[in-house]
MIKOLSE-869421 format. One line per 2 residues: number of its first residue (from 1); their letters; for each residue x, y, z of N, C-alpha, C, O. Coordinates in steps of 0.1 Angstrom, whole numbers, plus 5000, padded with zeros to 4 digits. Example, Ala and Ser with C-alpha at 12.3 -4.5 7.8 and 13.67 -1.06 7.14 Angstrom:
% MIKOLSE-869421
1> as> 5132 4943 5078 5123 4955 5078 5132 4967 5078 5142 4967 5085 | 5128 4978 5071 5137 4989 5071 5129 5000 5079 5134 5011 5080
This chain:
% MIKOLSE-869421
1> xx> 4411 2678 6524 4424 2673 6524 4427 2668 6538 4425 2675 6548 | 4432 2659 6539 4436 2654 6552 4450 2659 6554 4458 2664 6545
3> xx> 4451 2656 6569 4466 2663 6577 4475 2651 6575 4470 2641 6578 | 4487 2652 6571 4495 2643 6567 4500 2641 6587 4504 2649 6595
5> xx> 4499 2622 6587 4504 2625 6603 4519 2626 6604 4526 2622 6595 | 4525 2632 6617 4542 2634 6618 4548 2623 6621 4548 2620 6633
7> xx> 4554 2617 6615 4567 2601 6615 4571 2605 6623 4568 2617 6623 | 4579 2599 6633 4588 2599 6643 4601 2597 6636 4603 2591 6626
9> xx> 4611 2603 6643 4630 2603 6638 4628 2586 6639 4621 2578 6644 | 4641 2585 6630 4646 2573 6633 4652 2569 6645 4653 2557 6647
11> xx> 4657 2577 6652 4665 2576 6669 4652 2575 6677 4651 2569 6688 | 4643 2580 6670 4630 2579 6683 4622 2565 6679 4621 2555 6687
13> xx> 4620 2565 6669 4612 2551 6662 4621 2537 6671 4616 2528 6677 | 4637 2539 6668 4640 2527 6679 4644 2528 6689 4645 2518 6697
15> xx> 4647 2541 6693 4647 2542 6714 4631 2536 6717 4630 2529 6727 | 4621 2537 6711 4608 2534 6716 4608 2521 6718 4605 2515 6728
17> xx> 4612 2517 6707 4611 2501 6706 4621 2493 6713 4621 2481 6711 | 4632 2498 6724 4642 2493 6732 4630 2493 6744 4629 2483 6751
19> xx> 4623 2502 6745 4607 2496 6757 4606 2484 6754 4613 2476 6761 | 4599 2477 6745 4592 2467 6741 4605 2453 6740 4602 2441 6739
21> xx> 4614 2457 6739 4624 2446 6740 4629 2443 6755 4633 2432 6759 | 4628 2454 6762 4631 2452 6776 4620 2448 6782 4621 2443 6793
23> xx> 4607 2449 6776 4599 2440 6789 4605 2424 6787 4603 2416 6797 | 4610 2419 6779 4615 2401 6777 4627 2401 6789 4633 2391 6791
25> xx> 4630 2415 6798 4641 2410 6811 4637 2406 6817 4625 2407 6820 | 4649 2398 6822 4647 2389 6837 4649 2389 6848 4647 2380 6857
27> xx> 4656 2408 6849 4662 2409 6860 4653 2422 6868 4660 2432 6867 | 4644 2423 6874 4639 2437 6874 4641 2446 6878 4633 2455 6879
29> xx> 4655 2447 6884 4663 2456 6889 4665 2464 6879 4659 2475 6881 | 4671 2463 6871 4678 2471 6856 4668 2466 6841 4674 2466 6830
31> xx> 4654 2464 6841 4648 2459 6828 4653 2471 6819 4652 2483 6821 | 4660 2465 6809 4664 2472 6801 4668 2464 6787 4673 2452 6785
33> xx> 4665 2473 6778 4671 2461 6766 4677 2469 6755 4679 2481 6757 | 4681 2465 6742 4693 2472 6736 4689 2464 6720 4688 2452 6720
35> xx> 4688 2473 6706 4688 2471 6693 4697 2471 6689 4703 2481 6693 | 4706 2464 6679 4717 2474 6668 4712 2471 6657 4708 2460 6654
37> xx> 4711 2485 6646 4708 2487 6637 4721 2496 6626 4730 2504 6629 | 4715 2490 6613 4730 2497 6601 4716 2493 6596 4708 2483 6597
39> xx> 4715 2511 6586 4707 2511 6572 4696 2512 6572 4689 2511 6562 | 4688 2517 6593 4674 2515 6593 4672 2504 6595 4660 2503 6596
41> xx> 4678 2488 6597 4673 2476 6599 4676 2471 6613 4683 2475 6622 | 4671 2465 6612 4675 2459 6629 4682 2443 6630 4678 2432 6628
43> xx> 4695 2447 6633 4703 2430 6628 4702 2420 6641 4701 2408 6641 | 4701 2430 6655 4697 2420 6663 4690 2426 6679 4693 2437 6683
45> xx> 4683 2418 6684 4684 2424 6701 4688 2422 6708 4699 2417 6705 | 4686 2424 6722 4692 2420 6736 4689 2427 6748 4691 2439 6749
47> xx> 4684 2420 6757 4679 2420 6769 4686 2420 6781 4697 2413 6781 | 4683 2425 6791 4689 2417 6807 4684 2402 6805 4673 2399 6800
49> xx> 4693 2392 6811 4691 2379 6813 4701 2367 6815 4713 2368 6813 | 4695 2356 6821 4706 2352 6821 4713 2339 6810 4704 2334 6803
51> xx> 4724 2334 6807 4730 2328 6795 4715 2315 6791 4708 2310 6800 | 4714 2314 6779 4708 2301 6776 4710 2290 6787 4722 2286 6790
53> xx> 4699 2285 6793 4698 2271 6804 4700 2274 6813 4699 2265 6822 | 4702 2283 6814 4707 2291 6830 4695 2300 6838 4691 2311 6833
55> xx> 4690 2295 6853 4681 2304 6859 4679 2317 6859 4689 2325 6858 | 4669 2319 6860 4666 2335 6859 4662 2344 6871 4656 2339 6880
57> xx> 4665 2355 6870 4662 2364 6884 4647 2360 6888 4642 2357 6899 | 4640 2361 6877 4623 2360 6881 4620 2346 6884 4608 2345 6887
59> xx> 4627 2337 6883 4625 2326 6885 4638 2322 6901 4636 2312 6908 | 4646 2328 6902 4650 2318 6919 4659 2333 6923 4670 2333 6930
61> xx> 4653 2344 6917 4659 2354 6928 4675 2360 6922 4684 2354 6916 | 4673 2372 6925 4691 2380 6923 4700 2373 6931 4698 2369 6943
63> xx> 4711 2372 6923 4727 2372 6931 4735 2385 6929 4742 2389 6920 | 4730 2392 6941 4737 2400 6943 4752 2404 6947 4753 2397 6957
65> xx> 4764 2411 6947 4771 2413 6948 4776 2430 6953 4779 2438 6944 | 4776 2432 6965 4782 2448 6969 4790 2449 6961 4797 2439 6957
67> xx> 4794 2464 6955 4802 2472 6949 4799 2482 6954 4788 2485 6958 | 4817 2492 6958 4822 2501 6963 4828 2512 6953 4840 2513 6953
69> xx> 4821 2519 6946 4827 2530 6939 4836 2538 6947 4838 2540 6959 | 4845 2543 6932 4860 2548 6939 4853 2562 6951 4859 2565 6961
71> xx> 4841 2566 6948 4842 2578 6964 4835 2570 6971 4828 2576 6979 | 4834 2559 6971 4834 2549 6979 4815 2548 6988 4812 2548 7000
73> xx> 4808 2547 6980 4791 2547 6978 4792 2529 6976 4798 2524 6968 | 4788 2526 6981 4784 2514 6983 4769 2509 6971 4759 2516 6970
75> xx> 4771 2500 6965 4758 2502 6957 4759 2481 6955 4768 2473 6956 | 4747 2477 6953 4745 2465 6949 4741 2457 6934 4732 2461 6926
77> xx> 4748 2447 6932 4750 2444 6912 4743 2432 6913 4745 2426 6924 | 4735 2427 6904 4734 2417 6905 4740 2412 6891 4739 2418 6881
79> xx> 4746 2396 6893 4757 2392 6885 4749 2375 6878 4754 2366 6871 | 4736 2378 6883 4732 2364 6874 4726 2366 6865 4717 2357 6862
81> xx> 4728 2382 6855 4720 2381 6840 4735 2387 6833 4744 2391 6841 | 4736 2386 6821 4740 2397 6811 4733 2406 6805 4722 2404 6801
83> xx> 4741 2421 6805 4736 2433 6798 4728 2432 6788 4730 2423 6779 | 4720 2441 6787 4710 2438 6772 4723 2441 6761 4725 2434 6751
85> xx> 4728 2450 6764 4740 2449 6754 4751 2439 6749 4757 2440 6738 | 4755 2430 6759 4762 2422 6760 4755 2408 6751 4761 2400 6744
87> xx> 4741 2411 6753 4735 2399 6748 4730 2404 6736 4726 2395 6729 | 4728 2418 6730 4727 2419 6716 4741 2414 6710 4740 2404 6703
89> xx> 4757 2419 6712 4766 2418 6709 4765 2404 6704 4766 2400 6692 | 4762 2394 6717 4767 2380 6717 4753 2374 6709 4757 2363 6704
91> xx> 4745 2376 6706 4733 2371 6694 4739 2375 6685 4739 2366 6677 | 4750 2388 6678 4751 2388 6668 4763 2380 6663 4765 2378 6651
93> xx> 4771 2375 6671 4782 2371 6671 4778 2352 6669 4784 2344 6662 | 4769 2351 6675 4762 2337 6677 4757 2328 6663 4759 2316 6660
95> xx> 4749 2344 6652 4751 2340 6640 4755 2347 6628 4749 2349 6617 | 4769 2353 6633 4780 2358 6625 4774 2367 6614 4772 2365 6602
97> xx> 4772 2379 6624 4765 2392 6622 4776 2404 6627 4778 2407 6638 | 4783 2410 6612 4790 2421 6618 4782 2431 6623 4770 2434 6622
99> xx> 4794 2439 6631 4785 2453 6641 4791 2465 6634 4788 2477 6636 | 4800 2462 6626 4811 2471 6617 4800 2484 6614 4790 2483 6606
101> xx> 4802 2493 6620 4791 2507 6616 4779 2508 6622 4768 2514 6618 | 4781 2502 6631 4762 2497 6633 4758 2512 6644 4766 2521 6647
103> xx> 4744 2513 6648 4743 2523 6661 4735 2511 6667 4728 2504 6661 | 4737 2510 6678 4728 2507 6691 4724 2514 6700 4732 2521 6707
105> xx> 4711 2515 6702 4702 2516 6710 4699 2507 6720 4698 2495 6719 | 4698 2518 6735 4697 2510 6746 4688 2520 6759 4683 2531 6757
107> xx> 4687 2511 6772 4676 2521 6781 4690 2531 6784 4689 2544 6782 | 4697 2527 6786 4705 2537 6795 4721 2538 6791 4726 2531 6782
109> xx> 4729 2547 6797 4741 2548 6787 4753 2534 6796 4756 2533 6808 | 4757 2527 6784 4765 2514 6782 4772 2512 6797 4781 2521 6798
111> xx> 4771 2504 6808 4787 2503 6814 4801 2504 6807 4804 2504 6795 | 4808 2504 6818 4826 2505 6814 4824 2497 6806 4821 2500 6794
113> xx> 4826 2477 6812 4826 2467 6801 4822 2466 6789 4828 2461 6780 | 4801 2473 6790 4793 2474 6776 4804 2483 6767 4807 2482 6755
115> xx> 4807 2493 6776 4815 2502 6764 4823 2497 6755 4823 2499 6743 | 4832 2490 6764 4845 2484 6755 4842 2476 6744 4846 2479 6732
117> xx> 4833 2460 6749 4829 2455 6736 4825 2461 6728 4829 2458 6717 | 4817 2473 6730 4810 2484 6716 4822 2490 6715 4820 2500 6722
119> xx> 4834 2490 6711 4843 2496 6707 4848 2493 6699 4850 2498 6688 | 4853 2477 6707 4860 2461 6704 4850 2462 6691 4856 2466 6681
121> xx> 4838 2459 6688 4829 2454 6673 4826 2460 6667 4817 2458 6660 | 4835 2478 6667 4830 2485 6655 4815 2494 6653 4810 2499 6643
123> xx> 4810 2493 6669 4796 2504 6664 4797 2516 6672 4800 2518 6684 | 4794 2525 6658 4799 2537 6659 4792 2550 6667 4796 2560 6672
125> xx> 4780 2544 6666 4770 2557 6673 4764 2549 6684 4763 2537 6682 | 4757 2556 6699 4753 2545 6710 4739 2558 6712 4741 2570 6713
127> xx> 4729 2552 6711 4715 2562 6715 4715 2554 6728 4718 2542 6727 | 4711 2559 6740 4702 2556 6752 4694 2568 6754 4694 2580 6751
129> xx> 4687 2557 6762 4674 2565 6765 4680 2582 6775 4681 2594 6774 | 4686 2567 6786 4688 2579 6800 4702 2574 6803 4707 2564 6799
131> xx> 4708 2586 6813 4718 2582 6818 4723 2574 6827 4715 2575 6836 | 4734 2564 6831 4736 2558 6841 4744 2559 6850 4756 2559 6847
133> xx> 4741 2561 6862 4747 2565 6879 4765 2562 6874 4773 2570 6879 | 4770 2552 6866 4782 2556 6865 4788 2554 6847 4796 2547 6840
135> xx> 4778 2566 6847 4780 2567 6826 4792 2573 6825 4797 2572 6814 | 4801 2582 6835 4813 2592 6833 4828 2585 6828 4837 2592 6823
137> xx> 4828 2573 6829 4841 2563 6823 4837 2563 6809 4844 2566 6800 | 4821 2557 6808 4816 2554 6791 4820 2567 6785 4821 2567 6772
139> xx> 4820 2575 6791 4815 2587 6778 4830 2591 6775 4833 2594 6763 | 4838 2591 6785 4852 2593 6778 4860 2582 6774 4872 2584 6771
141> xx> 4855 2571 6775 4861 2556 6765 4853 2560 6755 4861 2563 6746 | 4842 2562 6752 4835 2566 6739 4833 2580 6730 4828 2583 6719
143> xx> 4843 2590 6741 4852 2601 6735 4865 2600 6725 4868 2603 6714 | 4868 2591 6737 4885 2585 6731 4883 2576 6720 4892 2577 6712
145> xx> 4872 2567 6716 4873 2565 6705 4863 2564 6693 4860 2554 6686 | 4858 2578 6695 4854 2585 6684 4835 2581 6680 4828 2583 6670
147> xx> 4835 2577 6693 4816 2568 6690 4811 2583 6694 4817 2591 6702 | 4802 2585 6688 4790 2593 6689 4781 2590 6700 4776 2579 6699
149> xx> 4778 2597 6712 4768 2595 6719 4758 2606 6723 4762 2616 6728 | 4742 2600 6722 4732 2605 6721 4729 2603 6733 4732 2591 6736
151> xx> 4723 2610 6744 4714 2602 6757 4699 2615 6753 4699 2627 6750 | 4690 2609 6755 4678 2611 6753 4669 2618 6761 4659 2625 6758
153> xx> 4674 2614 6773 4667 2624 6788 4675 2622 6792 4679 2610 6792 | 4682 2637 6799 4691 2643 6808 4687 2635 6821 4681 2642 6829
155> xx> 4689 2625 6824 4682 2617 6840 4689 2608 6843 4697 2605 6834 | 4688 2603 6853 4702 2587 6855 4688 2580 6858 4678 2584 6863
157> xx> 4690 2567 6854 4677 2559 6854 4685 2555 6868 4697 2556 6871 | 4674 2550 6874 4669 2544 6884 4666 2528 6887 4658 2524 6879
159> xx> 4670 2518 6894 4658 2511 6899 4662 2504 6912 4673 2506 6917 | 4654 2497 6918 4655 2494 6927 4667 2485 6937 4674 2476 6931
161> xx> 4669 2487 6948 4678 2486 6956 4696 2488 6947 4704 2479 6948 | 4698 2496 6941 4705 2501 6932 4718 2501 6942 4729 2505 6937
């Protein structure tokens, strides 16, 4: 008799596969990328990058911009991609793809803004991988309205010149 092998959860089957969508970033500061899924299917992805026609980090360099958190840490953004989440949102919206119930999967937990749109379109559960240096607004905008959140490893991701 053979050993029947062990399937992976469905939260693990597509946190894994938010790897393989983030290596298509363009920004390598934050490679990161983001699924949404209703019913087990996958209705769309999204990457760090920047808009259709528009240069890319790996191609002419970050624009960076300093940001000063309120205890006032100085940290650096760069502002010439959109969030993997922002750009699953906006693919689904691109070809009029509701998010009404959906879960997304992503590397790390949503910014303030990611949060809101995932609010604004109706998806109700958010898996990330890991945590982010300022996930503490997300989690109580996604307290306050009633989203489910999973983070995956207890860790704040990381990357470079952050």
């Amino acid at each position: 008799m053979t050993q029947k092998s062990r399937r992976p959860s469905w939260d693990t089957y597509f946190i894994k596969l938010v790897d393989e969508v983030a290596q298509r970033a363009t920004c390598d500061r934050g490679k990161s990328g983001s699924i949404i899924v209703r019913d087990k299917r996958i209705l769309c992805t999204g990457y760090v990058g920047s808009p259709p026609g528009f240069a890319h980090c790996d191609e002419v360099g970050h624009q960076l911009r300093k940001v000063i958190d309120e205890d006032g840490n100085e940290r650096q953004h760069c502002v010439r991609t959109i969030h993997a989440e922002q750009n699953a949102i906006a693919q689904a919206a691109r070809y009029g793809v509701s998010l009404q119930g959906t879960t997304l999967y992503c590397t790390m937990e949503p910014c303030r803004v990611c949060a809101m749109l995932i609010i604004s379109v109706g998806i109700q559960k958010v898996v990330a991988k890991r945590r982010y240096h300022a996930g503490q607004e997300t989690r109580e905008l996604f307290r306050k309205a009633g989203i489910e959140l999973v983070v995956y490893e207890d860790r704040i991701e990381t990357y470079n010149n952050q």
